[in-house]
Wavefront OBJ file of the C-alpha trace (Angstrom):
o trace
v 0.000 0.000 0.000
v 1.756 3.529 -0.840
v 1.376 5.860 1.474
v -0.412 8.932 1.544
v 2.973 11.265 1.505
v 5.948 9.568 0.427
v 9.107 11.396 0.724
v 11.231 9.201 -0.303
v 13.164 10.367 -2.998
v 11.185 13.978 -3.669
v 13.625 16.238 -1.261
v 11.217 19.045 -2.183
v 8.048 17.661 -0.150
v 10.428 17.409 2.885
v 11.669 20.560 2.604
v 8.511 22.154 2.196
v 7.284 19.872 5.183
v 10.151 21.086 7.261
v 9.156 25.155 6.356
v 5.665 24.483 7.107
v 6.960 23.242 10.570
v 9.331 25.743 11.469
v 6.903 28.545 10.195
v 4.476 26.991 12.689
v 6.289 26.733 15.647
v 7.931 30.250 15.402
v 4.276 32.256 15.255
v 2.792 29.615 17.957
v 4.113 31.794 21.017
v 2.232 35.043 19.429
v -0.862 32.718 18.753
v -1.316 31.346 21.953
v -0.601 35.023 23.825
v -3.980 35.961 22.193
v -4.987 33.392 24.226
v -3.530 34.388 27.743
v 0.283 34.214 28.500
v -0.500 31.186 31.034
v -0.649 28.955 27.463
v 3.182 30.427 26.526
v 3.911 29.552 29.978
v 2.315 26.282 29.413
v 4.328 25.638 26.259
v 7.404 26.261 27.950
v 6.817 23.858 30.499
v 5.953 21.644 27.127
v 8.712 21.889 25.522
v 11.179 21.547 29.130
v 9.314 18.027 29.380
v 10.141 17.118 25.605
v 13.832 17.145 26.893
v 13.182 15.178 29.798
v 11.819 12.770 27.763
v 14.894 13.019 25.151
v 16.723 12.300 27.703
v 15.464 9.306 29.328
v 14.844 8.510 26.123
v 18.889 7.529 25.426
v 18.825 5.559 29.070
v 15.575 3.458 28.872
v 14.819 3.515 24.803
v 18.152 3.578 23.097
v 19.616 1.017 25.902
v 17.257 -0.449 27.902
v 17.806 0.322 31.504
v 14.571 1.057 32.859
v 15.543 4.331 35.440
v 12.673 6.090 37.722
v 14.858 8.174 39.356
v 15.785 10.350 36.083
v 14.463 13.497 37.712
v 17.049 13.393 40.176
v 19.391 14.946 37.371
v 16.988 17.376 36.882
v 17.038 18.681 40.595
v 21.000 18.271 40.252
v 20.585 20.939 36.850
v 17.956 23.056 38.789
v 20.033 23.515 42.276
v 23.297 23.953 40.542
v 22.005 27.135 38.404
v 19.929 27.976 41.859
v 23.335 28.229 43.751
v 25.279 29.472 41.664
v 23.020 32.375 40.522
v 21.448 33.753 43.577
v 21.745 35.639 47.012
v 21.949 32.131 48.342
v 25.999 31.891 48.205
v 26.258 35.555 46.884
v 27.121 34.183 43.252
v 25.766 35.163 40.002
v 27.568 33.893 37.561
v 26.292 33.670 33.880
v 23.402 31.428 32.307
v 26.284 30.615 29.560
v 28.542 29.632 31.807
v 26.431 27.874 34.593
v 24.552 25.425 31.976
v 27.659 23.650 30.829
v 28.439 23.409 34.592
v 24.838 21.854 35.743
v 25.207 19.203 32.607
v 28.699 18.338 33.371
v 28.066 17.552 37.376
v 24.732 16.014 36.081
v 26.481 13.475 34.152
v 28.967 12.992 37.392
v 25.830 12.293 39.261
v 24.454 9.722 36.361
v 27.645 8.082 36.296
v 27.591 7.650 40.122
v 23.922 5.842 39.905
v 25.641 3.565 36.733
v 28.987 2.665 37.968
v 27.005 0.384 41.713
v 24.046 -0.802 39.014
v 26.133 -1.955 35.338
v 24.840 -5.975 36.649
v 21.125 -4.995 37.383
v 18.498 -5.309 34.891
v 14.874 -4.755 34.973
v 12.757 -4.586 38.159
v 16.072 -4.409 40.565
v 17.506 -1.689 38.442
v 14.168 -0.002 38.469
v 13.935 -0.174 42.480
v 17.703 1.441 42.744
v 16.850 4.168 40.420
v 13.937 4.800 42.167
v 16.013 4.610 45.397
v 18.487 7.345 44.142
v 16.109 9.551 42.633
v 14.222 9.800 46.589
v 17.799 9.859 48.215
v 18.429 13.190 46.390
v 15.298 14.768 46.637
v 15.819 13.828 50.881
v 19.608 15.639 50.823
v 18.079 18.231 48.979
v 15.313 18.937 51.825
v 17.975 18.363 55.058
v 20.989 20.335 53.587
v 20.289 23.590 55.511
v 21.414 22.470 58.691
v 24.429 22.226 60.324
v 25.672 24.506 56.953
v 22.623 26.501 55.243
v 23.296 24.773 51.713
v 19.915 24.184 50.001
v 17.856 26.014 52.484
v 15.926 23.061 52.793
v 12.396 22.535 52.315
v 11.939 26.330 52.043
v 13.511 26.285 48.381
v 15.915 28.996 46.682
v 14.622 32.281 45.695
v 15.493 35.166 44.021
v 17.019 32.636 41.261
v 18.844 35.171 38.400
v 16.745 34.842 35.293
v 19.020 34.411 31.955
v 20.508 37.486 30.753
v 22.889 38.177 27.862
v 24.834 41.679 27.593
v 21.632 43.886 28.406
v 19.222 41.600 27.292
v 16.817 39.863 29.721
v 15.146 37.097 28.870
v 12.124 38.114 32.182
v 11.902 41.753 30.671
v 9.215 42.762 28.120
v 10.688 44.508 25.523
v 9.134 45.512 21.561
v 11.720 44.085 18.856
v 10.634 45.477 15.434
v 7.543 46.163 16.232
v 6.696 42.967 17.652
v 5.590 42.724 21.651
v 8.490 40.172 22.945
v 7.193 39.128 26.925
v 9.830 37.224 29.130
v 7.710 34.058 28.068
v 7.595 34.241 24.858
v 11.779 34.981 24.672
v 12.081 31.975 26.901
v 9.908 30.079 24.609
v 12.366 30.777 21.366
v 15.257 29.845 23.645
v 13.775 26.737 24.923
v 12.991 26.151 21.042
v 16.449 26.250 19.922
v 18.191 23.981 22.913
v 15.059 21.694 21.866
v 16.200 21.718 18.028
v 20.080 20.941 19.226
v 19.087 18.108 21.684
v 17.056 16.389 18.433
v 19.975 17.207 16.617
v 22.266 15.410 19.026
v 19.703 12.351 19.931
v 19.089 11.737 15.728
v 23.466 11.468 15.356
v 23.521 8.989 18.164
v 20.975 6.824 17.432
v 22.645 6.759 13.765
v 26.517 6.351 15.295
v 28.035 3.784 16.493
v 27.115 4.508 19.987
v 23.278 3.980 19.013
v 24.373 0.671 17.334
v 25.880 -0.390 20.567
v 22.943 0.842 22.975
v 21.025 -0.941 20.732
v 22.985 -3.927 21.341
v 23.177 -4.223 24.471
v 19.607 -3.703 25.168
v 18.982 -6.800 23.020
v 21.018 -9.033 24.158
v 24.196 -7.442 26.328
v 25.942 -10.990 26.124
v 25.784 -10.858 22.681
v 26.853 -7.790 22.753
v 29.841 -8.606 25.033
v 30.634 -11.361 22.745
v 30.938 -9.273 20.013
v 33.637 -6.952 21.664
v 31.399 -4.085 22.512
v 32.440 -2.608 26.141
v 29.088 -3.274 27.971
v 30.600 -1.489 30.797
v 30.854 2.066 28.928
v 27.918 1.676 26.694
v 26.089 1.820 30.266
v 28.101 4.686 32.077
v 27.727 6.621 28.868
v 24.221 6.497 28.616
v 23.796 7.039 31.811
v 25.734 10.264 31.689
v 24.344 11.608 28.471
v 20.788 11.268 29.644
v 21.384 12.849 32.619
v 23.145 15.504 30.947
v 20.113 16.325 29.006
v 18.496 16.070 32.069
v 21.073 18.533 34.057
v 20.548 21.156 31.248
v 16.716 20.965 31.661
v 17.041 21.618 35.294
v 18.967 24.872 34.854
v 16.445 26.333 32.481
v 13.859 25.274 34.696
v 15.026 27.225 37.404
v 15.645 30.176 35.404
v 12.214 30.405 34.306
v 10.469 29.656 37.569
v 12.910 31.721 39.887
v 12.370 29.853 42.593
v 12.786 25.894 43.576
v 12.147 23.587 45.727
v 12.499 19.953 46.759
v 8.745 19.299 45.915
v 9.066 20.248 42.370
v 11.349 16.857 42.100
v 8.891 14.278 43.554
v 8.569 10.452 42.073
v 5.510 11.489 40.520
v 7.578 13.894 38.123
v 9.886 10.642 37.334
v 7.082 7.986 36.585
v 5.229 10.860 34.531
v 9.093 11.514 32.471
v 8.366 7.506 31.891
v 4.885 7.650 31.165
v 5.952 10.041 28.342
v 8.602 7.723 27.017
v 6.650 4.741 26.939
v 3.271 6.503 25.095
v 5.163 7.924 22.387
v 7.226 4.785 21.964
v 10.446 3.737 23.613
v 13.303 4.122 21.226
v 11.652 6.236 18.465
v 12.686 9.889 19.221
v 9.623 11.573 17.403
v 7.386 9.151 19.119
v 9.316 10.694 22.698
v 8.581 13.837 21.491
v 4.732 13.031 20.749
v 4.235 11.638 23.673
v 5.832 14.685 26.013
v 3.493 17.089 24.378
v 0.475 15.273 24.609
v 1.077 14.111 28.429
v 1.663 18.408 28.945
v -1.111 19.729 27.166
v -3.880 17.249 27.690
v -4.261 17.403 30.996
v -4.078 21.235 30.445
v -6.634 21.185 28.212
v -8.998 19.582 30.489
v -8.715 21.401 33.060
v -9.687 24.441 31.405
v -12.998 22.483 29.759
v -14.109 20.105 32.183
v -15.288 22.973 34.512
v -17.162 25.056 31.900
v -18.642 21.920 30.545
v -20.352 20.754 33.269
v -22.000 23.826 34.261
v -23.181 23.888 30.789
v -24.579 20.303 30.845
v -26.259 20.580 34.452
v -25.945 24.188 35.790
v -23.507 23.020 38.060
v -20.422 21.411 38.913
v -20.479 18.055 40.245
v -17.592 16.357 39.654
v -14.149 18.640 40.731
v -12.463 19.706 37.641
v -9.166 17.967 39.171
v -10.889 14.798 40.000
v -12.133 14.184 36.341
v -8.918 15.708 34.650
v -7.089 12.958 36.378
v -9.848 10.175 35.804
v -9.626 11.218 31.933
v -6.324 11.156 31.963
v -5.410 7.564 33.625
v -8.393 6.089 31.473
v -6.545 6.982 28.114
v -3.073 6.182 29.258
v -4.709 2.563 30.181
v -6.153 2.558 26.403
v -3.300 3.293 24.673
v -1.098 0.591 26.583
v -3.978 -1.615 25.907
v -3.959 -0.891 22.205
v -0.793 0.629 21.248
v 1.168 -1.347 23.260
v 4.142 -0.240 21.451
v 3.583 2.890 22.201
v 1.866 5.416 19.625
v 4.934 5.798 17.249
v 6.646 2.358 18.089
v 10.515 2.101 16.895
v 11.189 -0.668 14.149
v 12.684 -2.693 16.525
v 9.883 -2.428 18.942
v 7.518 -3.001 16.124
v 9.413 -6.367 14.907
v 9.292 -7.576 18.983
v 5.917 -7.441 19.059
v 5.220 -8.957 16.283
v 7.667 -11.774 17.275
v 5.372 -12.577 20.579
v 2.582 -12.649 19.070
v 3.802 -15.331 16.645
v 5.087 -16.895 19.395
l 1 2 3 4 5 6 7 8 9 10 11 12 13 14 15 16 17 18 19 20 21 22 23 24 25 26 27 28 29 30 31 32 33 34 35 36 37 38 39 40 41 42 43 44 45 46 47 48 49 50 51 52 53 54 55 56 57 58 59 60 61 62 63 64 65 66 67 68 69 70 71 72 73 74 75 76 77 78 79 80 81 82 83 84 85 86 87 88 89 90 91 92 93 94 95 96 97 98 99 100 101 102 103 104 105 106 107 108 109 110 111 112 113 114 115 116 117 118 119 120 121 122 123 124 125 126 127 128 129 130 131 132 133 134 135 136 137 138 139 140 141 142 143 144 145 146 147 148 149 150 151 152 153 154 155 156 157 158 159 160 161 162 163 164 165 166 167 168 169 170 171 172 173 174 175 176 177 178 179 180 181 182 183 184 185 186 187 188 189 190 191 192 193 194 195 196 197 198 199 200 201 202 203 204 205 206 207 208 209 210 211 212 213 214 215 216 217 218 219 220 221 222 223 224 225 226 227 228 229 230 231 232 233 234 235 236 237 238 239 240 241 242 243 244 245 246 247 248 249 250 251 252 253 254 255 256 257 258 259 260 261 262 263 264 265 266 267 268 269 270 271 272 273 274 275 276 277 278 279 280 281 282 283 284 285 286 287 288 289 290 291 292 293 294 295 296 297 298 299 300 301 302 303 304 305 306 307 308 309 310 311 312 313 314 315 316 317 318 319 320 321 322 323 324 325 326 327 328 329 330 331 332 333 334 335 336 337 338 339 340 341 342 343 344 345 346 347 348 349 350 351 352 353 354 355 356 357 358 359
């Protein structure tokens, strides 16, 4: 059966595919402010959770080690641009400069959770992960006392908001003739690291290092066999999705200006997962899918459940939270049921499934 749009082999239809896109996404901000600002902010949150996802994406998708403590990097990316950019320890050091810093001790961290775990698999790695993840998020809340560190429960505040030269990305300003608010200038810059981090996932998955990942979530004996270094395929996923993860962090905490240990809860982790696993584990556009759709959904309920009700009955009966959440668990149980896969399955995935059900 041909599909309905086959690129393959017409450059032009890509192309044009790829304009359309980019067209789209860089008059969305403007669109949605005629809406209210909250969707920008909204969008930003969005697109923050798309590299989340990316970035357990590499750990559980590209090699198979299931991790529910990946937002532990986050709160590592977060706290390092919190301390390093407020009145907490009297720094305030650039966002240029402080980024590369939050990945890099990030990827420390994700090595440190890979280097005790490179002979778990499945459930027991799961339950260590899980373990880390809640051991940071603990420091993170009791570091205030005997030395105030993370001022504990409490949070940072006063967090610098990114700057460049005389340009602040919090400010409203008018750029040729167009209003520019502080969320729609984050929203451009969360856009571009977005574009880079695809970028970056696409050339491993094609390398040699996606071959490898690849392997080794197979069959790592195989892979072992073959001469692949089990070892460092592990460690470096690890480390590159908690980079990803580290770099998130420190835009997070830009944007909100203030954090605190509740903002990296398990809940955050198992939803990063839930993410991963809708779209489709391994397929990077099917990670992206599912990120958006997990962010705006429940968004978009909460701001029509409410209104439909009391135009149905005159009243609400049912709290707008309580169905948004109902809603919301129902279709995740509907995909899995159906779309096991996920919605945009990987060709590997895809050829595993079809292999059981042979079987």
């Amino acid at each position: 059966m041909t599909p309905l749009f086959d690129t393959r082999g017409n450059p032009k239809l890509v192309w044009a595919g790829v304009a359309v896109v980019a067209l789209t996404l860089l008059v969305l901000p403007f669109a949605l402010a005629q809406v209210g600002t909250s969707w920008v902010r909204i969008t930003n949150y969005a697109i923050l959770y798309v590299l989340l996802a990316l970035g357990l994406n590499i750990v559980v998708g590209f090699a198979g080690l299931l991790d529910l403590g990946y937002i532990a990097f986050y709160a590592v990316g977060a706290y390092t641009y919190a301390l390093l950019a407020s009145p907490q320890f009297g720094l305030h050091l650039p966002f240029w400069a402080i980024l590369p810093i939050g990945a890099m001790v990030a990827a420390f961290f994700g090595v440190l959770l890979g280097a005790p775990t490179l002979k778990l698999r499945g459930d027991y790695l799961a339950i260590v992960t899980l373990g880390f993840g809640e051991i940071v998020r603990i420091f993170l809340n009791n570091l205030s006392r005997p030395v105030n560190i993370t001022n504990g429960p409490q949070g940072i505040t006063r967090i610098d908001p990114f700057s460049f030269g005389g340009f602040d990305f919090s400010r409203p300003e008018t750029l040729l003739g167009l209003a520019f608010s502080g969320p729609i200038k984050y929203y451009y810059l969360l856009l571009a690291v977005m574009v880079l981090i695809l970028v970056v996932n696409v050339r491993l998955q094609n390398s040699r290092i996606g071959r490898a990942w690849e392997a080794v979530r197979e069959d790592e004996t195989a892979a072992r066999a073959m001469g692949i270094n089990t070892t460092q395929m592990k460690l470096l996923a690890f480390a590159m999705g908690a980079t990803f993860g580290g770099v998130a962090g420190g835009m997070f905490s830009a944007i909100q200006g203030f954090i605190s240990p509740e903002s990296f809860v398990l809940v955050e982790s198992i939803m990063v997962v839930a993410m991963v696993v809708l779209g489709g584990m391994g397929n990077i556009w099917g990670v992206v899918l599912g990120a958006l759709l997990l962010s705006f959904v429940p968004e978009i309920l909460r701001w029509t459940v409410q209104p439909l009700q009391e135009a149905l009955f005159g009243r609400m009966l049912v709290e707008a939270e309580v169905i948004r959440m109902l809603v919301f668990g129902l279709a995740l149980v509907l995909v899995m049921l159906f779309r096991p896969a996920g919605l945009l399955p990987s060709a590997v995935r895809k050829r595993e499934l079809a292999d059981e059900r042979a079987a």
